[in-house]
Structures are given as structure tokens and as C-alpha cells.
PyMOL Python script that loads the backbone (N, CA, C, O; Angstrom):
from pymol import cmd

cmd.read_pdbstr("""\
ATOM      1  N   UNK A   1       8.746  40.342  11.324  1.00  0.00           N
ATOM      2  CA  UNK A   1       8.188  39.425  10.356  1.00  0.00           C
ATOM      3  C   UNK A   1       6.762  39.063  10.759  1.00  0.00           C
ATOM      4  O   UNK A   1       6.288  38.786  11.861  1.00  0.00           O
ATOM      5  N   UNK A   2       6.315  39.133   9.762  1.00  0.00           N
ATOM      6  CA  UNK A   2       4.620  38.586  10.066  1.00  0.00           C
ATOM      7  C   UNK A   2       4.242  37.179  10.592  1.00  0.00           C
ATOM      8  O   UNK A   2       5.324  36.670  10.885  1.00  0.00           O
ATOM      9  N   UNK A   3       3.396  36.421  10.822  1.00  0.00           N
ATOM     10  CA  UNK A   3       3.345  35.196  10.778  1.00  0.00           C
ATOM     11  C   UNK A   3       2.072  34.435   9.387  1.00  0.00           C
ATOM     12  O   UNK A   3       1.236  33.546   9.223  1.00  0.00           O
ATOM     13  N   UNK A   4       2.582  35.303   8.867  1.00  0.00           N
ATOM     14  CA  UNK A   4       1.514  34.514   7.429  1.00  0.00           C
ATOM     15  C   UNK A   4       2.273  33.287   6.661  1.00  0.00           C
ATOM     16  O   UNK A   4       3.441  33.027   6.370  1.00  0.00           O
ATOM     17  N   UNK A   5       1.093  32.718   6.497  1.00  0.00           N
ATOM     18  CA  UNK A   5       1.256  31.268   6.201  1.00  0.00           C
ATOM     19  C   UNK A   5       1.896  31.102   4.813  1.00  0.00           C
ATOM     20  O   UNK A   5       1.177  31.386   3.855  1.00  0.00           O
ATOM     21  N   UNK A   6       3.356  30.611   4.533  1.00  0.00           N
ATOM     22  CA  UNK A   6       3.970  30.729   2.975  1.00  0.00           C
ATOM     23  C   UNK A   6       3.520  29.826   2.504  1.00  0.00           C
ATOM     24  O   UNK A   6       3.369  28.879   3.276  1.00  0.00           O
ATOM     25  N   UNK A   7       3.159  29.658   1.321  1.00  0.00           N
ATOM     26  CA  UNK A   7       2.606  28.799   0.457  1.00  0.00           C
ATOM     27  C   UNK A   7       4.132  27.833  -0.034  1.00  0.00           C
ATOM     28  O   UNK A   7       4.059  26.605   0.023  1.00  0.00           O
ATOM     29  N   UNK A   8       5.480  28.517  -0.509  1.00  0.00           N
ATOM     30  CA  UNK A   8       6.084  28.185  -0.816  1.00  0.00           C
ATOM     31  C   UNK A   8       6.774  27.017   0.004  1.00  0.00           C
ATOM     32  O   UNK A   8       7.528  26.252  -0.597  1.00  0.00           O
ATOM     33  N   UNK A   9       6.534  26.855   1.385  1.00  0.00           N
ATOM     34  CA  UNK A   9       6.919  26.067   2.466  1.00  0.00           C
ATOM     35  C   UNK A   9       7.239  24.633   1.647  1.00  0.00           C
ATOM     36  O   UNK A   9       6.451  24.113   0.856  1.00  0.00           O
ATOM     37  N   UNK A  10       8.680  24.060   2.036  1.00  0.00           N
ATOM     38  CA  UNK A  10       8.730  22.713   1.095  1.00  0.00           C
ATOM     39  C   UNK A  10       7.439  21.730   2.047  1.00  0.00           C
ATOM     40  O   UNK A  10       6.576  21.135   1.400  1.00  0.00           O
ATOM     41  N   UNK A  11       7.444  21.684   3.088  1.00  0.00           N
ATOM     42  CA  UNK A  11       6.739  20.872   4.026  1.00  0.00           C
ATOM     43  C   UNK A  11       4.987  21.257   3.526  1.00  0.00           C
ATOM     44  O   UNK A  11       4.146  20.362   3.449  1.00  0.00           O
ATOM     45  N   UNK A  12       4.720  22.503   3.272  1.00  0.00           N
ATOM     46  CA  UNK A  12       3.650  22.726   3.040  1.00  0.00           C
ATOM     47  C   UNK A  12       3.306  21.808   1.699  1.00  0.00           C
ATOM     48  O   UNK A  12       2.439  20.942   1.820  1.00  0.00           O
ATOM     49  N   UNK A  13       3.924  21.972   0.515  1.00  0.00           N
ATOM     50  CA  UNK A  13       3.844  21.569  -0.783  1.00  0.00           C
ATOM     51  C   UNK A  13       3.853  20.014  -0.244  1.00  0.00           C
ATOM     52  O   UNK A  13       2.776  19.428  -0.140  1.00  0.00           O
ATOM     53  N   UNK A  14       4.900  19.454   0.045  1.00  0.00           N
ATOM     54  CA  UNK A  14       4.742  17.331   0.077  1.00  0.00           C
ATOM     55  C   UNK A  14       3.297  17.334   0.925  1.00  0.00           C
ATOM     56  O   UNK A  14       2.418  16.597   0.479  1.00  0.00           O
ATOM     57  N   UNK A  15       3.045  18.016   1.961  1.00  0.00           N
ATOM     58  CA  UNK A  15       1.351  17.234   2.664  1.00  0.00           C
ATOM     59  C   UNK A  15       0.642  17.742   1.714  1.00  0.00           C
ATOM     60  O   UNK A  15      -0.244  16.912   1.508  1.00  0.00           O
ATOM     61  N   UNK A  16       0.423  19.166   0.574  1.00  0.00           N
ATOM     62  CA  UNK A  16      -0.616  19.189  -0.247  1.00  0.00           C
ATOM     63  C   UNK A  16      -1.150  17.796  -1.081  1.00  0.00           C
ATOM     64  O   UNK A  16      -2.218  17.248  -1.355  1.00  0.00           O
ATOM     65  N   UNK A  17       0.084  17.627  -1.264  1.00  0.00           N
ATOM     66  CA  UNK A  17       0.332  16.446  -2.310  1.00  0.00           C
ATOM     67  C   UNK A  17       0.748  16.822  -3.800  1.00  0.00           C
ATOM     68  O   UNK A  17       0.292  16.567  -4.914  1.00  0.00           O
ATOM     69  N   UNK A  18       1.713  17.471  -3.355  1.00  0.00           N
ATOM     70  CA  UNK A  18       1.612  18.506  -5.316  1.00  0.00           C
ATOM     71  C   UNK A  18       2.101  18.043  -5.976  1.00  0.00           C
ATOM     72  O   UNK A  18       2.015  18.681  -7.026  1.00  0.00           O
ATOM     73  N   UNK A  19       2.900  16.846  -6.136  1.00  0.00           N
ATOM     74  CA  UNK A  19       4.012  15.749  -6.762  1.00  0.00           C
ATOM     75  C   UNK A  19       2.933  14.857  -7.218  1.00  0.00           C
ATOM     76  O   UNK A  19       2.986  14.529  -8.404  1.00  0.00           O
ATOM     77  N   UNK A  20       1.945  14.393  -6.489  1.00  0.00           N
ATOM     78  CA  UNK A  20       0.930  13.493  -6.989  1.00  0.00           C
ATOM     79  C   UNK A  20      -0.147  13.995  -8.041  1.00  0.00           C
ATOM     80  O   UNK A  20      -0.779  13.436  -8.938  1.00  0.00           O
ATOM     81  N   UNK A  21      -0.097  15.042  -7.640  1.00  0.00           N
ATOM     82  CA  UNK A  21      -1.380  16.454  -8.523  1.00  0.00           C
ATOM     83  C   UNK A  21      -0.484  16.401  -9.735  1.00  0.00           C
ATOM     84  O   UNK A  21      -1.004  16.043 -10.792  1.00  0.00           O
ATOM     85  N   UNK A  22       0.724  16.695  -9.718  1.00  0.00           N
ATOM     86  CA  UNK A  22       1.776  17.140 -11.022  1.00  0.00           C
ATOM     87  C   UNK A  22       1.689  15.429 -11.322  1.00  0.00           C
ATOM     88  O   UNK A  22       1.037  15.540 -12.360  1.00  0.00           O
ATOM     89  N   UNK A  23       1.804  14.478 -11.225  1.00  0.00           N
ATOM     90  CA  UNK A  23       1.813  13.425 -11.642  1.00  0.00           C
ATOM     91  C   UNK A  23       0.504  13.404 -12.568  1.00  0.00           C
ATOM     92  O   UNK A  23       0.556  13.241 -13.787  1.00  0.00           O
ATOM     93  N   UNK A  24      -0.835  13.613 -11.737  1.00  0.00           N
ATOM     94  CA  UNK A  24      -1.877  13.145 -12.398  1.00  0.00           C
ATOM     95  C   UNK A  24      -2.262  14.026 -13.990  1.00  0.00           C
ATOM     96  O   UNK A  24      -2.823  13.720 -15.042  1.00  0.00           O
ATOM     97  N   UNK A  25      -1.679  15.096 -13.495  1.00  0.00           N
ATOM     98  CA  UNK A  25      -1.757  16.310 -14.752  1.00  0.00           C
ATOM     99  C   UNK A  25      -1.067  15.884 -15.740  1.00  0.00           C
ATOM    100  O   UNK A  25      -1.594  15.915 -16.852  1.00  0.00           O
ATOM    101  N   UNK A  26       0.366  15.348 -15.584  1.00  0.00           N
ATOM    102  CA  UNK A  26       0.654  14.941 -16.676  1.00  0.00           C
ATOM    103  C   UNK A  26       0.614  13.935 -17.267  1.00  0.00           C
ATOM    104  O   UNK A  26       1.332  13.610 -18.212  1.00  0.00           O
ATOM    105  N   UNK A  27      -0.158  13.387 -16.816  1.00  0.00           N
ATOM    106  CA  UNK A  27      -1.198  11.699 -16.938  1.00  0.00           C
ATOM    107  C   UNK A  27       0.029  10.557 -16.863  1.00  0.00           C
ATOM    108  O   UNK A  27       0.045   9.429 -17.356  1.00  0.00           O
ATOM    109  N   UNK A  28       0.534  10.900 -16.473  1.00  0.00           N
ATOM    110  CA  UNK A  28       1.780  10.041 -15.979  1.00  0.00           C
ATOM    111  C   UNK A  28       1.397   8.972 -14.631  1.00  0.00           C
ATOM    112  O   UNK A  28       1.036   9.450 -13.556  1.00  0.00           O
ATOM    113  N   UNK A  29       1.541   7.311 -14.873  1.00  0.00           N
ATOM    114  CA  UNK A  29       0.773   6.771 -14.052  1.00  0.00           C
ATOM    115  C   UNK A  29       2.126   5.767 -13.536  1.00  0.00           C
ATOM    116  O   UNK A  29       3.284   6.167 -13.656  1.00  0.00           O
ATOM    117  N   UNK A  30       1.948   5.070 -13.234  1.00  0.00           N
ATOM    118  CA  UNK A  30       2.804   4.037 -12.892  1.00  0.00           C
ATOM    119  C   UNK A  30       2.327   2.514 -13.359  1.00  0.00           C
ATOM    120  O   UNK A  30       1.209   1.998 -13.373  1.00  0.00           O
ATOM    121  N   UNK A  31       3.525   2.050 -13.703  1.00  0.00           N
ATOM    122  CA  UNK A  31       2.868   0.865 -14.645  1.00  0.00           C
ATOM    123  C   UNK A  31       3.193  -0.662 -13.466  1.00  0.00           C
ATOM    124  O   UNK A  31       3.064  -1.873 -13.646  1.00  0.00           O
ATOM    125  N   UNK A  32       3.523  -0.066 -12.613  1.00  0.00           N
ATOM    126  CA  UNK A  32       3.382  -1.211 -11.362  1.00  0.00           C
ATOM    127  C   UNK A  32       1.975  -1.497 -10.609  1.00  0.00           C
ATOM    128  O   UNK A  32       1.598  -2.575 -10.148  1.00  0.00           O
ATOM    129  N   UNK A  33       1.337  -0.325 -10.606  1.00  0.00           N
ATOM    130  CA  UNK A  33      -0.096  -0.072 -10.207  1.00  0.00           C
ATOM    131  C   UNK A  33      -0.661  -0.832 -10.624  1.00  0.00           C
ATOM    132  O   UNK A  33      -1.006  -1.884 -10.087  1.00  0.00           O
ATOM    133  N   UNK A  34      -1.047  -0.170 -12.495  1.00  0.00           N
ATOM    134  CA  UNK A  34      -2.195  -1.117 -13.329  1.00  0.00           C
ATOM    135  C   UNK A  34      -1.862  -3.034 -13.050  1.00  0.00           C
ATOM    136  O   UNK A  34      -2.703  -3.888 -12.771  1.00  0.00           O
ATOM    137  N   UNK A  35      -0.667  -3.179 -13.212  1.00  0.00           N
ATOM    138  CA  UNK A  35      -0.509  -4.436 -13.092  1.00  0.00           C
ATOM    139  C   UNK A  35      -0.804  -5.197 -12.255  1.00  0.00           C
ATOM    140  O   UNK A  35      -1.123  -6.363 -12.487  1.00  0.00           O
ATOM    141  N   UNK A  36      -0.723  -4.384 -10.493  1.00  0.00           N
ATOM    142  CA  UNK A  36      -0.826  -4.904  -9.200  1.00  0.00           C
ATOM    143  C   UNK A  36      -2.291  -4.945  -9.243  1.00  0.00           C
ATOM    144  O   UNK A  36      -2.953  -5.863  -8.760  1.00  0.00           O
ATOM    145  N   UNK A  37      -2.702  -4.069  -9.753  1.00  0.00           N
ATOM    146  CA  UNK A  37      -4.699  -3.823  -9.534  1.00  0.00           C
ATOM    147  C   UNK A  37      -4.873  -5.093 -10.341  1.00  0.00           C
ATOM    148  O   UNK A  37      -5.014  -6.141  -9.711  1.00  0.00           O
ATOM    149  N   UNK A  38      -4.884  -5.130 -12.230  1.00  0.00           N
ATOM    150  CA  UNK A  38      -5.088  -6.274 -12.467  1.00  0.00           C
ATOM    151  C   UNK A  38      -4.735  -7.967 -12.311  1.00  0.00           C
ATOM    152  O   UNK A  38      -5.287  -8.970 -12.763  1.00  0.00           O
ATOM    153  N   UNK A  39      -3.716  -7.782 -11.571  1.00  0.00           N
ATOM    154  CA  UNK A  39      -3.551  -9.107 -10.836  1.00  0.00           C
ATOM    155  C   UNK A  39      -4.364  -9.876  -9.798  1.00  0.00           C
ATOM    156  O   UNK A  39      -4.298  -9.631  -8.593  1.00  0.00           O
ATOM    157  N   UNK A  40      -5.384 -11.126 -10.511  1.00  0.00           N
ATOM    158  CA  UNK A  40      -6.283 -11.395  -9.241  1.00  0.00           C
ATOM    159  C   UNK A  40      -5.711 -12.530  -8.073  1.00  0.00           C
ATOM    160  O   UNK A  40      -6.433 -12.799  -7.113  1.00  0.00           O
ATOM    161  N   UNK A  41      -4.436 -13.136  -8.221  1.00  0.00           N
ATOM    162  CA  UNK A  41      -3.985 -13.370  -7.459  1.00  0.00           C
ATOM    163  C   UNK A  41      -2.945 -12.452  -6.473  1.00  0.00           C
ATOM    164  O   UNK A  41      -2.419 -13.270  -5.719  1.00  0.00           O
ATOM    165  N   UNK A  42      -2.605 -11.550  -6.270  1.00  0.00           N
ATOM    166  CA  UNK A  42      -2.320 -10.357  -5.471  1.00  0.00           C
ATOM    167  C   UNK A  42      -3.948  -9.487  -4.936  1.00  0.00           C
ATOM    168  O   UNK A  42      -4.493  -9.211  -3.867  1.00  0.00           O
ATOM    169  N   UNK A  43      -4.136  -9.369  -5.896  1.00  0.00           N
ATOM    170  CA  UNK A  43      -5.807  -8.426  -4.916  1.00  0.00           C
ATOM    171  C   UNK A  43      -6.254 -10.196  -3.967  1.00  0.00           C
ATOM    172  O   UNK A  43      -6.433 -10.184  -2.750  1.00  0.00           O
ATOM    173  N   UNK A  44      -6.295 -10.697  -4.277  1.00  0.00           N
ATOM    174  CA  UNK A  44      -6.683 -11.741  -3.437  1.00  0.00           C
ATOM    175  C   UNK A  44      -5.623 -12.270  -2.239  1.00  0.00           C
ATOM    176  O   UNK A  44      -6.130 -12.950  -1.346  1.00  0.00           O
ATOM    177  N   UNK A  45      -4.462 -12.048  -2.186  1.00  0.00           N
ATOM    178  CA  UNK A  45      -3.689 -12.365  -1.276  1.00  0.00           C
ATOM    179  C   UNK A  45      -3.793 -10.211  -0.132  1.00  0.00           C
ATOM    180  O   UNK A  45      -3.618  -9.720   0.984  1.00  0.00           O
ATOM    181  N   UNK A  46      -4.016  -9.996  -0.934  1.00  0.00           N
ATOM    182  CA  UNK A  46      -4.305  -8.529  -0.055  1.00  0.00           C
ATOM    183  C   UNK A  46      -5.322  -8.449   0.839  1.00  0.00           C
ATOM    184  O   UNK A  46      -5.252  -8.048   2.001  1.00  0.00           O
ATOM    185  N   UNK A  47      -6.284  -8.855   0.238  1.00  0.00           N
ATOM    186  CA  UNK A  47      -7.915  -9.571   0.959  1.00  0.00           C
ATOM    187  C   UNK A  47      -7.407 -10.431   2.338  1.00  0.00           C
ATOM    188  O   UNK A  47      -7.828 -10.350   3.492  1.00  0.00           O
ATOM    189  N   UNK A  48      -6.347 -11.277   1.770  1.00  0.00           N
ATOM    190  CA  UNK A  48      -6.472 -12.373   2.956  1.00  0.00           C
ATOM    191  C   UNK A  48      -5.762 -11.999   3.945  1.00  0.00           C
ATOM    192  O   UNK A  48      -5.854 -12.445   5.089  1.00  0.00           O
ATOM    193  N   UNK A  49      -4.726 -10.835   3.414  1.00  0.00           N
ATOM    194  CA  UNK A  49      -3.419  -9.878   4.398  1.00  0.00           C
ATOM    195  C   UNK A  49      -4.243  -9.231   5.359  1.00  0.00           C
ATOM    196  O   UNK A  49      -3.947  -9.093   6.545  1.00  0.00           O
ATOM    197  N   UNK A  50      -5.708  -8.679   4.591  1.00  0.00           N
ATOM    198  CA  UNK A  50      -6.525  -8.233   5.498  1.00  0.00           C
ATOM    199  C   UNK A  50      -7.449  -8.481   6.823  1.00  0.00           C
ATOM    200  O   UNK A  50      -7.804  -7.831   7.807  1.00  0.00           O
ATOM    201  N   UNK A  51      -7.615  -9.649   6.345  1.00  0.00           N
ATOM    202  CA  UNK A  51      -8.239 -10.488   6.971  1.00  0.00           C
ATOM    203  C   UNK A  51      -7.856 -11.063   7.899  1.00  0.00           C
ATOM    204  O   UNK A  51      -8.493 -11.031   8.951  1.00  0.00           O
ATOM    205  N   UNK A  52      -6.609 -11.809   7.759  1.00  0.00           N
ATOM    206  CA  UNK A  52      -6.028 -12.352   8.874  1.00  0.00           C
ATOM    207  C   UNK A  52      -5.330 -11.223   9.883  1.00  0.00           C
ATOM    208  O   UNK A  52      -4.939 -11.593  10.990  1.00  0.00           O
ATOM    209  N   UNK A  53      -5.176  -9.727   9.432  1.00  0.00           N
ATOM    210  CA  UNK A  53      -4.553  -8.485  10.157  1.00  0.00           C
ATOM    211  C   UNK A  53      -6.125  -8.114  11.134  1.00  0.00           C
ATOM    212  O   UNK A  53      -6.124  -7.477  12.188  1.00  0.00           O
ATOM    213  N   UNK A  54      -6.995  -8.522  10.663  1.00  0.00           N
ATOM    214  CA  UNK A  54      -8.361  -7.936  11.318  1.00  0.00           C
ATOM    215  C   UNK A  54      -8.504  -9.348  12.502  1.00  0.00           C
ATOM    216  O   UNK A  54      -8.560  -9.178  13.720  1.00  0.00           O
ATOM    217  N   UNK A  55      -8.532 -10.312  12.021  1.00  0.00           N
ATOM    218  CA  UNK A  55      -8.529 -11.829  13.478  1.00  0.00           C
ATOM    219  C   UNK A  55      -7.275 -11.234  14.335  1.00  0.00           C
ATOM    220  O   UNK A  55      -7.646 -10.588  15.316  1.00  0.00           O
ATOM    221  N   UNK A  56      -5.904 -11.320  14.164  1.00  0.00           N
ATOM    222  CA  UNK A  56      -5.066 -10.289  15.283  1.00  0.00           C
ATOM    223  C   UNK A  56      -5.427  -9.457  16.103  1.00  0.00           C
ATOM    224  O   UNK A  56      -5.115  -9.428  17.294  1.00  0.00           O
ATOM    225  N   UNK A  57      -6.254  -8.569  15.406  1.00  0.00           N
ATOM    226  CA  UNK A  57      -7.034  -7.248  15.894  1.00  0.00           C
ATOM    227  C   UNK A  57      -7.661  -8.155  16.735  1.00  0.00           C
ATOM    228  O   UNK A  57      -6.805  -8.552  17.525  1.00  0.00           O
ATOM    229  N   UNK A  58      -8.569  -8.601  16.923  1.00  0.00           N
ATOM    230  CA  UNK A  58      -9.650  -8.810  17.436  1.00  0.00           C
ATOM    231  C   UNK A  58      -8.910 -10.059  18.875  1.00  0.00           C
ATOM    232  O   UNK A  58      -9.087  -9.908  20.084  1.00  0.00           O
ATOM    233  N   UNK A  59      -8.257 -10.987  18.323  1.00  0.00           N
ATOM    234  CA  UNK A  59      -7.404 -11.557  19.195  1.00  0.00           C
ATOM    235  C   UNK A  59      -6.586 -10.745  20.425  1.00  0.00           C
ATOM    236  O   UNK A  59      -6.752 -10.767  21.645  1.00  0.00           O
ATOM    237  N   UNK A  60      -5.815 -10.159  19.735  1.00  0.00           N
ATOM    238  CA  UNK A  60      -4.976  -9.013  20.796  1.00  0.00           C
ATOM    239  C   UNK A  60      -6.607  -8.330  21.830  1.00  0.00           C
ATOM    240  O   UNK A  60      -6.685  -8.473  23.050  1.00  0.00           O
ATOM    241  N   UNK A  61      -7.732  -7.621  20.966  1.00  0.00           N
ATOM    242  CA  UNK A  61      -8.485  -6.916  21.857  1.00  0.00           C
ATOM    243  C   UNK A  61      -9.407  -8.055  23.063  1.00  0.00           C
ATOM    244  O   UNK A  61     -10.191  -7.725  23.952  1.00  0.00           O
ATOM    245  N   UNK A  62      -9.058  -9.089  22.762  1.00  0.00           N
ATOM    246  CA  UNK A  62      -9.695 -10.476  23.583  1.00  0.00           C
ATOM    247  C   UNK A  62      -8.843 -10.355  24.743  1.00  0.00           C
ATOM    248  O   UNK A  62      -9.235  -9.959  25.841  1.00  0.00           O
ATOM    249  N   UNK A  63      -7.503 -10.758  24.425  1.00  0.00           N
ATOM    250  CA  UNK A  63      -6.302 -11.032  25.048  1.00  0.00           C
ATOM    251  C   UNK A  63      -6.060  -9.990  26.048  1.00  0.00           C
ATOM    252  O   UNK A  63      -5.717 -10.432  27.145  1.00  0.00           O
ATOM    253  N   UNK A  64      -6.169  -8.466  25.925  1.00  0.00           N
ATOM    254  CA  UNK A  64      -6.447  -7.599  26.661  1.00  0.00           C
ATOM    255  C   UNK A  64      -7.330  -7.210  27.670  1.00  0.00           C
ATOM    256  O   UNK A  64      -6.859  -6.750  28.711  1.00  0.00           O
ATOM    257  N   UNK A  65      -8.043  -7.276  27.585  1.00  0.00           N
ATOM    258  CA  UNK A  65      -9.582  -6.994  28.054  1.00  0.00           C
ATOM    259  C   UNK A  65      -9.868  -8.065  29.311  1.00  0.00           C
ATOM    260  O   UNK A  65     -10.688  -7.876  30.210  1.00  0.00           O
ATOM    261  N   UNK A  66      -8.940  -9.312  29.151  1.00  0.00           N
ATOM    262  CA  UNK A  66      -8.696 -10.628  30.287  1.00  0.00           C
ATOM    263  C   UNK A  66      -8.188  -9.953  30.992  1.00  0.00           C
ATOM    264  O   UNK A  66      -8.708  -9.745  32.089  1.00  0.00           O
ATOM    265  N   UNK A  67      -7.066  -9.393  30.666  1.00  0.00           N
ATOM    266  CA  UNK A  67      -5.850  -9.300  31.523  1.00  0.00           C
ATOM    267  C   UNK A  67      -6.184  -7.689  32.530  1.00  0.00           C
ATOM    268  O   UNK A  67      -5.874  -7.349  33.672  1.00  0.00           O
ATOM    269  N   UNK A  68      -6.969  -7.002  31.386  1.00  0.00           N
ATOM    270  CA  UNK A  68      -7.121  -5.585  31.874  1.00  0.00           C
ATOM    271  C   UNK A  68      -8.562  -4.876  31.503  1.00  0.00           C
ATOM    272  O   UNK A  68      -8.659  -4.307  30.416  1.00  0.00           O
ATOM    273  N   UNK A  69      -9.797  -4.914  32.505  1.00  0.00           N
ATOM    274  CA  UNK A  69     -11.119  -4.871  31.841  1.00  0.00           C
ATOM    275  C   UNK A  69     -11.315  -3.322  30.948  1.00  0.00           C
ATOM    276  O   UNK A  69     -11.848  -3.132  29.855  1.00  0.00           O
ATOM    277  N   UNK A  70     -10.682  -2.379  31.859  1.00  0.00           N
ATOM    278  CA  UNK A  70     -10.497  -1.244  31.329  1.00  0.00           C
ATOM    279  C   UNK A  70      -9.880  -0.694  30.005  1.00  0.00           C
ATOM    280  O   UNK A  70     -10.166   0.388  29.493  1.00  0.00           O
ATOM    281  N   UNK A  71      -8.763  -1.841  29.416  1.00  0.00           N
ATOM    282  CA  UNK A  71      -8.298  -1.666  28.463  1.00  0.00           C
ATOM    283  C   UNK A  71      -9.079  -1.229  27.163  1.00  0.00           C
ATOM    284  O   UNK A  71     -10.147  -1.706  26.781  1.00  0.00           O
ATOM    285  N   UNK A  72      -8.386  -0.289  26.590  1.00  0.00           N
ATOM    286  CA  UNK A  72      -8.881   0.363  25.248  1.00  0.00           C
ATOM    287  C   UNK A  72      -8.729  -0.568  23.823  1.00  0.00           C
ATOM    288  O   UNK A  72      -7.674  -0.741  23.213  1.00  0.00           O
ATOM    289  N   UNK A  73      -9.816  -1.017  23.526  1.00  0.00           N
ATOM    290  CA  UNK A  73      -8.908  -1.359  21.918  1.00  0.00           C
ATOM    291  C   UNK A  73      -8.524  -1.028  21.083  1.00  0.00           C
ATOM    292  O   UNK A  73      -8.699   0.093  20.605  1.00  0.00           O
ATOM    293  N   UNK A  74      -7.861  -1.923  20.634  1.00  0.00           N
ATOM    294  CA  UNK A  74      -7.025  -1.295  19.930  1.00  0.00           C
ATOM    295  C   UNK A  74      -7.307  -1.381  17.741  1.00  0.00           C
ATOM    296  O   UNK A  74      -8.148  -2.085  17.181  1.00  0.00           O
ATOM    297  N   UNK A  75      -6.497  -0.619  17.180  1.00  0.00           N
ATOM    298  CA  UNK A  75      -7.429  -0.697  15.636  1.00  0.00           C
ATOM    299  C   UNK A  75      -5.943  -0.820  14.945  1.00  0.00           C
ATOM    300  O   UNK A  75      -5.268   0.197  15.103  1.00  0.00           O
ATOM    301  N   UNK A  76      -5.334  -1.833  14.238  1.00  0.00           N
ATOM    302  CA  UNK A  76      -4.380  -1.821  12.972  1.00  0.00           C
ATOM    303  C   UNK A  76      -5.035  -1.529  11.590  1.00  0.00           C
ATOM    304  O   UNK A  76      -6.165  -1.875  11.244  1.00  0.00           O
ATOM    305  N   UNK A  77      -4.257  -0.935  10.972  1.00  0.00           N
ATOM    306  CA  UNK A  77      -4.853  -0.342   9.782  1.00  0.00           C
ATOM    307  C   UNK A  77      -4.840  -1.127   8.695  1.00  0.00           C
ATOM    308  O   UNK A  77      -3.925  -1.938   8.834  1.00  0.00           O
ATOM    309  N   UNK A  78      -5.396  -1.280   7.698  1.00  0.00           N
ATOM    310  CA  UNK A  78      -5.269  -1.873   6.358  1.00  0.00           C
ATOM    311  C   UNK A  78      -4.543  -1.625   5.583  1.00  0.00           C
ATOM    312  O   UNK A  78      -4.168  -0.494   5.272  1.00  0.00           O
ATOM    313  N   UNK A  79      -4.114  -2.945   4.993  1.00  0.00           N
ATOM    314  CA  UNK A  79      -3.010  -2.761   3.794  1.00  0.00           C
ATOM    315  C   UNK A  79      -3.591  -2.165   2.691  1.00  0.00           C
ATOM    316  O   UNK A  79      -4.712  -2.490   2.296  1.00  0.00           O
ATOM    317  N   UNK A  80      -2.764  -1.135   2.051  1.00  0.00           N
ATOM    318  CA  UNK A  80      -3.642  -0.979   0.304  1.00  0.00           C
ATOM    319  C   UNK A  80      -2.593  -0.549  -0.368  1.00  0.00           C
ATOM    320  O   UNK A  80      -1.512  -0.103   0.015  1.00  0.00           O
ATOM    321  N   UNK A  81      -3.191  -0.799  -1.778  1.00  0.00           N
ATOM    322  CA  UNK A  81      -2.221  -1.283  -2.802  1.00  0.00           C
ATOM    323  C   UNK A  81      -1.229   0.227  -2.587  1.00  0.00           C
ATOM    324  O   UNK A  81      -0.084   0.069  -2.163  1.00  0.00           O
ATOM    325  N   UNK A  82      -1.461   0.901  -2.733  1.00  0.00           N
ATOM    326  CA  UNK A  82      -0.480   2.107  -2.721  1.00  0.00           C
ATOM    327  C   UNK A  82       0.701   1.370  -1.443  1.00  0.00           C
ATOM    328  O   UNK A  82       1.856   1.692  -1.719  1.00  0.00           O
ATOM    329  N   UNK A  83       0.645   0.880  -0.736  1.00  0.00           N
ATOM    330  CA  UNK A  83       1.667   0.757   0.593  1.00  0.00           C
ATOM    331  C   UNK A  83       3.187  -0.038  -0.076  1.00  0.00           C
ATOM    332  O   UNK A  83       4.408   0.053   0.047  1.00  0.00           O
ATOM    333  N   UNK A  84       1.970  -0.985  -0.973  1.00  0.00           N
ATOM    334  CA  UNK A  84       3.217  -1.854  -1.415  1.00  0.00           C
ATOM    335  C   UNK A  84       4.344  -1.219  -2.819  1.00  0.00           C
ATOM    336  O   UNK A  84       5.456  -1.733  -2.948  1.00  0.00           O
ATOM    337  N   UNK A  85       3.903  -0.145  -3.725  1.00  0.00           N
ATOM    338  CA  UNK A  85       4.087   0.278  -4.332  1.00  0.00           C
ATOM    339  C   UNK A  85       4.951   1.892  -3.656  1.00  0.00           C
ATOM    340  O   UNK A  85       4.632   2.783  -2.869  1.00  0.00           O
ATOM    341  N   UNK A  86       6.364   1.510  -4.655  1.00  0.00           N
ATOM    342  CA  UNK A  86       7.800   2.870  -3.903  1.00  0.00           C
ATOM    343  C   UNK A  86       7.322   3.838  -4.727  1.00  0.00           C
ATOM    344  O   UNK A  86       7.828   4.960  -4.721  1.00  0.00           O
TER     345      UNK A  86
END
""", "prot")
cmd.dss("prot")
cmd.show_as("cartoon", "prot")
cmd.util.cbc("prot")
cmd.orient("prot")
């Protein structure tokens, strides 16, 4: 057997993203999205999810750096609207 790369691979197809591509093609959207985007009290509590996740960050890399000068800091990632949405 060769080692050429199958396209058909199920693993290959979910990281392309071909479920999301076939979604957008068939203009098929999700109606939890539009709602979550136009909601300005949720985009504003996301802001503040952020915000207070970034003072942690920065707390923990304080808190470290006492204890251990060498220590690496460290980075938590941001919430976005896709996370909260199944």
C-alpha cells in the first residue's frame, strides 16, 4: 500500500471543516447565533467574561513569578460566541 494521503479520511473531512462549508452553502445558519450576536446584554456580559478571564491571567502570572522567577506565563484563551453555542 502506498502512503498517499486519502481525502476520504472521516478525520480528514471534520478538521477541513466540511459540515460548516456544507452548512454555509446551503445558507443554512443558526438562529441561536443571530440572536446571541444581537443581544447587547450577552455581547456585554461576554466582554466582561473577558475581562475578568484576562485580570486572572495576569494575577496567576504575578502569583507565579513570586514564588518562581523563572516561571513561564501563562495565556487563557477567550470566550467567543461560537463556544457557547452546541
Amino acid at each position: 500500500m502506498s502512503n498517499k494521503k486519502s481525502y476520504m479520511n472521516k478525520s480528514n473531512i471534520l478538521n477541513e471543516g466540511f459540515f460548516d462549508k456544507l452548512r454555509k452553502i446551503l445558507g443554512l445558519s443558526s438562529k441561536q447565533e443571530k440572536i446571541l450576536k444581537k443581544s447587547k446584554k450577552f455581547t456585554d456580559g461576554l466582554k466582561n467574561l473577558n475581562k475578568t478571564v484576562s485580570e486572572l491571567e495576569g494575577e496567576l502570572n504575578r502569583r507565579f513569578k513570586e514564588l518562581d522567577p523563572k516561571h513561564k506565563s501563562i495565556t487563557l484563551s477567550k470566550y467567543k460566541l461560537s463556544d457557547f453555542i452546541k
